[in-house]
N, C-alpha and C positions, 0 to 999 in steps of 0.2 A: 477533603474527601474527593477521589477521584473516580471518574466516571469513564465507560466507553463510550467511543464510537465506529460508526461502521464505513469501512472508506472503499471504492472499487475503484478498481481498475481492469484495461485490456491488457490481457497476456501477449505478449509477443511474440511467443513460440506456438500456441493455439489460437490466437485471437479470440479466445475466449473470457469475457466479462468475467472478474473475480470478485467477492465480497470480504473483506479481510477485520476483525474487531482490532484494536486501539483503544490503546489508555490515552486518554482525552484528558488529561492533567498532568500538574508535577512540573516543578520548576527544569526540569533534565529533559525534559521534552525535544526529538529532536522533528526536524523538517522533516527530512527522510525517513521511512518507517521500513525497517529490513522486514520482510515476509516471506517465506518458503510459500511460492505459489501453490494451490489445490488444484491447476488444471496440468501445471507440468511437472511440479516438482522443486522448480529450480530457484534461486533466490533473489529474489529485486525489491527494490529500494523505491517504496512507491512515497508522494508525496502527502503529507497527510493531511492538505487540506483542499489540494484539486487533483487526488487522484493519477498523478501521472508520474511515469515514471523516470528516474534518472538515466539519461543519455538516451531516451529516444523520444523523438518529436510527433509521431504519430501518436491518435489521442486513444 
């Protein structure tokens, strides 16, 4: 049985804190977690378990 979780991160194009749910299970599980941002729209590839995102070093 797989469960959520709630992961955030800072948008890069708003710098806006986003809140995004995940499936928090499942042998297919990857790092990366592809999400269509809510504050711009656009899609990034947030980490899913510190939040940050791939290819930018600001947190």
């Amino acid at each position: 049985m797989s469960s959520e979780k709630v992961i955030s991160y800072r948008c890069p194009k708003s710098d806006a804190v986003v809140e995004h749910r995940v499936d928090n299970g499942g042998e297919t599980r990857q790092t990366y977690q592809p999400v269509v941002c809510r504050a711009c729209g656009e899609l990034h590839f947030v980490h899913r378990d510190t939040g940050k995102l791939l290819g930018h070093d600001k947190d």
